[in-house]
N, C-alpha and C positions, 0 to 999 in steps of 0.2 A: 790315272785310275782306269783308263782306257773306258771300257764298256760297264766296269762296277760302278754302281752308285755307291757311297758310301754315306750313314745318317752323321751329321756333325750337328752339336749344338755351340755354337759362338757368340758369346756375350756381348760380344765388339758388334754383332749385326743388327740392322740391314748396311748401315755405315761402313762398317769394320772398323769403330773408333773401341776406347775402352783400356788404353794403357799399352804396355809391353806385354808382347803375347807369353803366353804360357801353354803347351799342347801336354795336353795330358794323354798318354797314353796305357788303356785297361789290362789286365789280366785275364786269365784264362780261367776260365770259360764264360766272364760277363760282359759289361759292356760299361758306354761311358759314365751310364745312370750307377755304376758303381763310386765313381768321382765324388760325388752330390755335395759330401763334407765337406771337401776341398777348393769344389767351385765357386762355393758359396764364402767361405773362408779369403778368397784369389780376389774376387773381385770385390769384395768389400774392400779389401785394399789397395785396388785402383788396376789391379790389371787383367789385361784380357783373357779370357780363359778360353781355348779349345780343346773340346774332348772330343773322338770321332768313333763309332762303332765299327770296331775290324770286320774286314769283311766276314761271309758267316756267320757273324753275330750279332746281338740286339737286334737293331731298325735297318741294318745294312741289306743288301744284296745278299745272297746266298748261293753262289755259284758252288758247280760241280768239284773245283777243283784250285785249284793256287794257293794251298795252305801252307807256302814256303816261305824263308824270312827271305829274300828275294824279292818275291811278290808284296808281303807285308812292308818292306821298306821301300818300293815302289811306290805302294798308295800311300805313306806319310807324305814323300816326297811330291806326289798328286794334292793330298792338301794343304801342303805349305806351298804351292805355287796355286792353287785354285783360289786362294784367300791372299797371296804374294803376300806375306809373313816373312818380316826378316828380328834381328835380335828376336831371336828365338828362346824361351827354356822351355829344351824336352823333358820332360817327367814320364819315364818308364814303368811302371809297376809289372813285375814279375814277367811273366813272356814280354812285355812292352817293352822291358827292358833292353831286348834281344830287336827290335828294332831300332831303338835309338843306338843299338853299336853299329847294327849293318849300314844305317839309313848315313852314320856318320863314315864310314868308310868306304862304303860305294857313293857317296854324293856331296862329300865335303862337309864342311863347316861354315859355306860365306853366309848361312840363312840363321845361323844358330850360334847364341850367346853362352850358354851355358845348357850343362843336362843333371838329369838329375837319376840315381839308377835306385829304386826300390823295390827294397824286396823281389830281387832281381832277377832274373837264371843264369847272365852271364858269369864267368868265361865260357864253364861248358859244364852242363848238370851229368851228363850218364859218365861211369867211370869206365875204365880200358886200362888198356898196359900203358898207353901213350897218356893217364890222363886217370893216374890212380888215385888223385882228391876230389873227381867227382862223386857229387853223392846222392847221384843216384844208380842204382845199380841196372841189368840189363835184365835181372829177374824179375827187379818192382815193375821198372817201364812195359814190359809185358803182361804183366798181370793186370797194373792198372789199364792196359789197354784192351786185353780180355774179357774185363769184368766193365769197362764201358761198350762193349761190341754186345756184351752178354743182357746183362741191365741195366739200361742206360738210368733211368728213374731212381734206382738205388744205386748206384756209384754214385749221380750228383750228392745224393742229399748225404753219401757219407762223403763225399771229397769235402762239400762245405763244410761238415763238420770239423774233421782236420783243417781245414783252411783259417778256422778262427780258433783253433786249441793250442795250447801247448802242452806241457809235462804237467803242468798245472788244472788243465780241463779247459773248456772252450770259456771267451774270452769278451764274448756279446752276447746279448741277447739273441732270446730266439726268434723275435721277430726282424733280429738284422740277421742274422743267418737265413729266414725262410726270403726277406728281402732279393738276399743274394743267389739262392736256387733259384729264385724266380727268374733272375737275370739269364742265369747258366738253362733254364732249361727253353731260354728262347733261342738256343745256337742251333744248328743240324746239324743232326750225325757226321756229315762228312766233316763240317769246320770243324766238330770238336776231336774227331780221331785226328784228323790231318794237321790241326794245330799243335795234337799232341806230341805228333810225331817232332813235329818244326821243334817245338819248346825242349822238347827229350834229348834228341840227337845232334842238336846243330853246334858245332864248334864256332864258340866267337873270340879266342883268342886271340886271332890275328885282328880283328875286329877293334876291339877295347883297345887295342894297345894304336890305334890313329886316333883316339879322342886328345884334345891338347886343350880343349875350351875348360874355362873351370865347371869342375863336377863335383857332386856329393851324392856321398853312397848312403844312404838310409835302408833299417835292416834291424830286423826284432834276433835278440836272442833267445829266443820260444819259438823260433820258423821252424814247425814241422814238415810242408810242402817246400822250401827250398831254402835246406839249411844255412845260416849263416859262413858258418867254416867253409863248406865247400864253394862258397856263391861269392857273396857279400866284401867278405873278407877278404880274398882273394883278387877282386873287380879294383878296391880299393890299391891294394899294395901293384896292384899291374899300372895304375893310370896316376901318373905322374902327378904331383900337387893333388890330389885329391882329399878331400872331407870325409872323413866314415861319423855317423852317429847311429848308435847302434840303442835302441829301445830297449830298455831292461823288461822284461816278461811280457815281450811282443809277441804276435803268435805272424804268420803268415802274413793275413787282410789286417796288416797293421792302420794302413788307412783310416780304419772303421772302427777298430778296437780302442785304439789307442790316439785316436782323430785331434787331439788339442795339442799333443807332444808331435805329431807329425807335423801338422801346420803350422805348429811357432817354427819350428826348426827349420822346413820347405820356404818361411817366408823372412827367416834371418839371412838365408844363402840366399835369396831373391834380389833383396835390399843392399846387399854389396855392390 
């Protein structure tokens, strides 16, 4: 992590005792306090839980610049050796996802048991000629990026919106959605454009396709922020032996919506 600090909460400290770890890693634009259901869910059942704020964001450091997955899968790899964490499960959630593919292709697998990809962005979200089932297009990713350069304060609290909606309407309350703006509107300007860029543009093709550890794809079909078909589904059918459970009228922040159908499932593939 070189000179970033990064905020980690680890259930296993001051010891580092507490089970088989589990590293959970956040979405865009919050942070670990976005995990909460899940940490609490992890360790009641006996394992270790680490969540870390990407840089940028939450409690972390907030530097000018390294909003690449490069850099992001660097600092995983900084706190899986700062806590020397081995049988590892990564748990991804949506850009998180996008580093347990790079973190697993630039740095192996000898630290890591299994991962887990939610509500994902890999293989690759923006569409092109080389990569016509992305789905997102090159006119949303500028607009959205536009309109967070423009105002920032009202893109959050409509991205949370869409984050918890589907065709259906949004999918929590609204004090877990305002929850969740709270988290997003602790990142700076620069993480949140620069992440966006990372999470928009970054090809992980090649990426996903060196994962061999067992994996499970989890993934709402009501994700309006990174649709199933293009994402999810896709992630699944590239990674060999892999698990898809896919959440019936899940929105995006399925975590959160849909928190009891996530954690039986997250702690059925655990317990293998």
């Amino acid at each position: 992590m070189a000179d970033i600090t990064l905020h980690i909460d680890d259930t296993g400290a001051p010891e580092g005792g507490g089970g088989r770890p589990v590293v959970l890693i956040h979405g865009w634009p919050l942070s670990a306090e976005a995990w909460d259901a899940q940490t609490e869910a992890l360790a009641s059942a006996g394992y270790r839980v680490v969540a870390y704020d990407r840089r940028g964001f939450g409690r972390s450091d907030k530097p000018e610049g390294g909003y690449d997955y490069d850099s992001f899968a660097a600092d995983l790899d900084g706190v899986l050796r700062e806590l020397d964490l081995t049988d590892v499960t990564l748990v991804g959630f949506s850009m998180g996802g996008g580093e347990v593919a790079r973190y697993v292709s630039a740095y192996g697998q000898e630290r890591i048991r299994s991962v887990v990809l939610a509500a994902a962005v890999p293989p690759f979200l923006l569409q092109s000629d080389d990569n016509p089932d992305g789905p997102l297009t090159e006119e949303a990713y500028q607009g959205m990026r536009g309109q967070l350069e423009e105002d920032r304060d009202a893109f959050l609290d409509e991205f949370t919106t869409g984050f918890f909606s589907t065709d259906a309407g949004i999918q929590v309350t609204e004090e877990q959605r305002q929850e969740a703006l709270a988290l997003a509107k602790q990142s700076s300007q620069a993480a949140a454009l620069g992440a966006m860029d990372a999470w928009a543009t970054t090809d992980f093709r090649d990426d996903i396709g060196t994962i061999t550890v067992p994996t499970l794809v989890i993934h709402g079909d009501g994700d309006q922020t990174v649709p199933f078909e293009g994402s999810g589904k896709r992630s699944a059918e590239t990674i060999e032996g892999s698990e898809l459970h896919v959440i019936a009228g899940a929105p995006h922040g399925l975590n959160v919506s849909h928190a009891d159908e996530f954690n039986r499932v997250l702690l059925d593939f655990l317990q293998r």
